[in-house]
C-alpha positions as CSV (number, residue, x, y, z in Angstrom):
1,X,-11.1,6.3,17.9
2,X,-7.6,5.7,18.9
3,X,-5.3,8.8,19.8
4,X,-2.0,8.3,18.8
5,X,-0.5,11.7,20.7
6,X,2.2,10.7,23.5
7,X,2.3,6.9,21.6
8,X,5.2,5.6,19.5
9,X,4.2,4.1,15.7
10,X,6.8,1.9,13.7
11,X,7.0,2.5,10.1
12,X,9.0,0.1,8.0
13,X,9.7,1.2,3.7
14,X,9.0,4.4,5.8
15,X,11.1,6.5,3.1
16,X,9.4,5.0,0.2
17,X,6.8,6.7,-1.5
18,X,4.0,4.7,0.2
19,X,5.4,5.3,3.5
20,X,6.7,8.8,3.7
21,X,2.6,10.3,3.6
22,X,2.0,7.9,6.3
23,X,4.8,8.7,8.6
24,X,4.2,12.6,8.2
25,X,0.6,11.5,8.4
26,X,0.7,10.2,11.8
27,X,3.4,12.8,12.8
28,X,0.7,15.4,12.2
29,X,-2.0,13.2,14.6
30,X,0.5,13.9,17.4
31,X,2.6,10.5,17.7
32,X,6.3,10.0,17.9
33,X,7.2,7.9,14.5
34,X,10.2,5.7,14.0
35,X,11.0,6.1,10.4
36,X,12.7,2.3,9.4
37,X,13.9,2.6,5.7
38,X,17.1,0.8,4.1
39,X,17.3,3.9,2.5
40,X,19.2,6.0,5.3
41,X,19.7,9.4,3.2
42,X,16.0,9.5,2.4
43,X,14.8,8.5,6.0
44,X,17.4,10.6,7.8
45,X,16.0,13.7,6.0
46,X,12.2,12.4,7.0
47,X,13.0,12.5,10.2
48,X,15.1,15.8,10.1
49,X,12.0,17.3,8.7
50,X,9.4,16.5,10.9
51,X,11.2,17.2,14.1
52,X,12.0,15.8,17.7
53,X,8.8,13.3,17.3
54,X,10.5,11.1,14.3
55,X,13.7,8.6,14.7
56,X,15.6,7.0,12.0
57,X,16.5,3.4,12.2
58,X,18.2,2.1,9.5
59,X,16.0,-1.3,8.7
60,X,16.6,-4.2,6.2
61,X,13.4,-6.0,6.8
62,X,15.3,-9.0,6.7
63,X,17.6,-8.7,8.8
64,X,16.9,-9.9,12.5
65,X,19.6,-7.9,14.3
66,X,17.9,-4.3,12.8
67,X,14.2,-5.0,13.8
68,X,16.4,-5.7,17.2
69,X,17.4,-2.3,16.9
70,X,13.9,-0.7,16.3
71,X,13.2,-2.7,19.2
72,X,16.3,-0.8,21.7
73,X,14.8,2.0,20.1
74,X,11.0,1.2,21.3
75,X,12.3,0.6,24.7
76,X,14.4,3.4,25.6
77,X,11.6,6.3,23.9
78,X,9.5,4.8,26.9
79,X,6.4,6.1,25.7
80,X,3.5,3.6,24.4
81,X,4.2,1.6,21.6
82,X,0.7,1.0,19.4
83,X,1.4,0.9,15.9
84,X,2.9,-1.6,13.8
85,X,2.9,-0.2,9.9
86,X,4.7,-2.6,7.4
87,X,5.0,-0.9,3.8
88,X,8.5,-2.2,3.1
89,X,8.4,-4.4,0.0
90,X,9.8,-4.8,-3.9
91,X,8.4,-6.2,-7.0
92,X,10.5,-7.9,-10.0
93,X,8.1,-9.0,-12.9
94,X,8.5,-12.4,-14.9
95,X,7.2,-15.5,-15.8
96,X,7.5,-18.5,-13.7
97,X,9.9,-20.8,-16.0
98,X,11.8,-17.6,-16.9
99,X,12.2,-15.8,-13.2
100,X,15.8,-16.6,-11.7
101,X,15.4,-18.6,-8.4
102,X,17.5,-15.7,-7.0
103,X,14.8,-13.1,-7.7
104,X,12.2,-15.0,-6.5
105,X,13.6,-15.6,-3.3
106,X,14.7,-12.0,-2.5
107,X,11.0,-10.8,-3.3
108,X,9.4,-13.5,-1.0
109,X,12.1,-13.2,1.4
110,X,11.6,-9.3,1.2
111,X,8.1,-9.1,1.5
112,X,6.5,-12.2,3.4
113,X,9.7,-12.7,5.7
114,X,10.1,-9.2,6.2
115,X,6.5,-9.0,7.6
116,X,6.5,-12.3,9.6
117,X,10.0,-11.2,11.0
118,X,8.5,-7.6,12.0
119,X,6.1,-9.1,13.8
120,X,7.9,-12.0,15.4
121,X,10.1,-9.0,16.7
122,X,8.3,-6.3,17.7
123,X,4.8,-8.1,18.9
124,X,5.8,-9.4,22.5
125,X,6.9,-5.6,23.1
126,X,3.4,-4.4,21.2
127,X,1.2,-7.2,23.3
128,X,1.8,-4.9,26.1
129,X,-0.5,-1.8,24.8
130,X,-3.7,-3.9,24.9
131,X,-4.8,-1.7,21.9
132,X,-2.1,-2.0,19.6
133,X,-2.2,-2.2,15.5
134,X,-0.3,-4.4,13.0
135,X,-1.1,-2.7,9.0
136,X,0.3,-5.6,6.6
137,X,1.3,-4.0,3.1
138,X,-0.5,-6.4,0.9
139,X,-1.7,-5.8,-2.3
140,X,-4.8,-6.1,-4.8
141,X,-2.0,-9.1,-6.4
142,X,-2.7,-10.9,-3.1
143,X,-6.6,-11.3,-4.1
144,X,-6.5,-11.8,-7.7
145,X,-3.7,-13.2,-10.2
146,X,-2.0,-11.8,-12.9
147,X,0.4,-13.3,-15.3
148,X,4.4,-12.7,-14.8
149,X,3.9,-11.6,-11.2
150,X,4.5,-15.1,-9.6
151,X,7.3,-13.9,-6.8
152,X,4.8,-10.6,-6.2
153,X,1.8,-12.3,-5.9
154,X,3.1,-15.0,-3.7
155,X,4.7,-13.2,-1.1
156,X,1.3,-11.1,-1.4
157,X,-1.1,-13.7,-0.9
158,X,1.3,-15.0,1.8
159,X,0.8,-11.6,4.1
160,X,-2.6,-12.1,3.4
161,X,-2.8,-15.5,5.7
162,X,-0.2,-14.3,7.7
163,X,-2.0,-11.3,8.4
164,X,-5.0,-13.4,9.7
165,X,-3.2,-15.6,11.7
166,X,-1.7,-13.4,13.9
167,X,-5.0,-11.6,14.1
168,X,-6.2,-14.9,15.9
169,X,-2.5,-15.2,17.6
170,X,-2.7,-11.5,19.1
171,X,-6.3,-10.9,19.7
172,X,-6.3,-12.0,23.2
173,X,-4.3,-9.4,23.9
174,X,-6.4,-6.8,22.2
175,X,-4.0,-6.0,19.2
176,X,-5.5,-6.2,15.8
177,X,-3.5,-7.3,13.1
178,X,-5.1,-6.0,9.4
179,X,-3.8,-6.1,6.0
180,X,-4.3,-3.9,3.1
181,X,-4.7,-4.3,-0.1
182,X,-3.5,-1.2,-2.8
183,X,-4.6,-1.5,-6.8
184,X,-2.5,0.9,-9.1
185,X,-0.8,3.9,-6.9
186,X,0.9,6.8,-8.7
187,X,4.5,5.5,-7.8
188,X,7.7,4.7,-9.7
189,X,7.1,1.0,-9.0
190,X,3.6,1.6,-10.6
191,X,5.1,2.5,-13.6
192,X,5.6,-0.4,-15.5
193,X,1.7,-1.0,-15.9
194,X,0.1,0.6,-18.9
195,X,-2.6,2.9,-17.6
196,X,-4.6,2.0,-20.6
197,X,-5.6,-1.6,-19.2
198,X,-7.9,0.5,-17.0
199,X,-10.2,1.4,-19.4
200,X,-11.3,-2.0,-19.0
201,X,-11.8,-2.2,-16.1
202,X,-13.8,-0.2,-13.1
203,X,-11.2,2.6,-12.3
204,X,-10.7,5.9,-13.9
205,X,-7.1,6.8,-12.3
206,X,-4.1,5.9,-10.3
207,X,-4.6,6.3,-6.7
208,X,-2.4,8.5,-4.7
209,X,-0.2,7.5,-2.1
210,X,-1.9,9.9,0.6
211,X,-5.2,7.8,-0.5
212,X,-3.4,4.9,0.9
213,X,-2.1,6.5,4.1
214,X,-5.6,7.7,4.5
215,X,-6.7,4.3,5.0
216,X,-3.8,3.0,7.0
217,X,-4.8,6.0,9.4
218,X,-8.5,4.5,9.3
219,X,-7.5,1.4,9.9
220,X,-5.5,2.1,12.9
221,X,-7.3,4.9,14.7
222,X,-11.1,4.2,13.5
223,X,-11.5,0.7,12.4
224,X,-12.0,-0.6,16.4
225,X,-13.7,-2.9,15.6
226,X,-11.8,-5.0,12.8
227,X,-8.9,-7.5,12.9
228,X,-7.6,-10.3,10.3
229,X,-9.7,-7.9,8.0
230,X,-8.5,-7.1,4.3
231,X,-9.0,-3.0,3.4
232,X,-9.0,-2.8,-0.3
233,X,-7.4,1.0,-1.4
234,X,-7.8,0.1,-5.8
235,X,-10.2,2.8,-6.9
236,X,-12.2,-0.3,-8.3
237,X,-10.0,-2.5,-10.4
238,X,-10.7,-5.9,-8.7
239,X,-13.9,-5.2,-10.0
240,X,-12.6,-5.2,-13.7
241,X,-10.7,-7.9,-12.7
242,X,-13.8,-10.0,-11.7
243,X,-15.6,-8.6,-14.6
244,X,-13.5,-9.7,-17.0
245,X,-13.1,-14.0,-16.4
């Protein structure tokens, strides 16, 4: 098992509703948190909450010169740096001729270069633990398609790859790089799926975002022995999904 207490985690999206449990999730474990959110009213009162241990950074994920401020950030905390959590990402819905090239570009740009740019960033700086931990936000659209999600599900099932690229890239320096995978969570960008679909399929419920930084916790304290490894967190619904062609 990994202890985080005494070692500095970056959390990007960390004011969203997927990140917040996770940042106060590893604040509780003992680790000083960098809270990286576009949002700065909602990730300035995070960190206000949860004390001395937690920074704000203001973070577009696609902006080079604000991961280079997480990164003055990293360096002048001078405590370990072994967590690399990337939850920032949006979704837009439509079909393929219809989508504006606009939209589709800001979602892939968002999510895919977001990740690869947090990474390109922050890894040299994260080689140096030995036992560092990149947590890729994918999704359960990244393994399986669905119509009108084109933009989604390509920027998804490009963090997938990604995500097992780097695990070959990094591993010789002992950091494992692991994506994960969330079906239906109880969020506001949930909210355009019709809970009904599920009674075809394999899950009873929408998850809940602390289910998700449960297993982002896993994955970066307990799961040693795992990199370029896909953690599925959908109560079941790729299991409908494979049911159902």
């Amino acid at each position: 098992m990994s202890d985080y207490g005494g070692s500095v985690v970056v959390v990007s999206g960390a004011a969203g509703e997927l990140g917040e449990p996770i940042v106060r999730r590893f604040s509780r474990e003992g680790a000083t948190v960098i809270v990286a959110d576009v949002r700065r009213q909602q990730g300035q009162e995070l960190a206000s909450q949860l004390g001395e241990r937690c920074h704000f950074v203001p973070l577009d994920v696609t902006e080079e010169s604000d991961w280079h401020r997480v990164l003055q950030l990293l360096k002048q905390l001078e405590q370990p740096f072994n967590a690399l959590i990337q939850c920032a990402g949006i979704l837009e819905v439509g079909s393929i001729t219809d989508q504006e090239p606009a939209v589709f570009r800001r979602v892939v740009e968002t999510n895919l270069f977001g990740t690869w740019l947090g990474m390109h960033v922050l890894g040299p700086l994260l080689r140096q633990s030995k036992t560092g931990v990149i947590v890729n936000f994918s999704s359960t659209h990244g393994i399986y398609a669905k119509q009108h999600m084109g933009a989604y599900a390509a920027s998804k099932w490009g963090i997938r790859g990604l995500t097992k690229t780097a695990a070959l890239e990094f591993a010789r320096d002992g950091v494992r790089v692991l994506s994960i995978h969330p079906g239906p969570i109880r969020t506001e960008m949930a909210s355009i799926f019709d809970p009904s679909q599920f009674s075809a399929m394999a899950i009873p419920r929408f998850g809940e975002p602390e289910e998700v930084a449960s297993m982002v916790w896993f994955m970066a304290s307990e799961a040693t022995f795992s990199t370029g490894s896909e953690f599925v967190v959908d109560g079941g619904i790729l299991l409908g999904a494979l049911a159902a062609e």
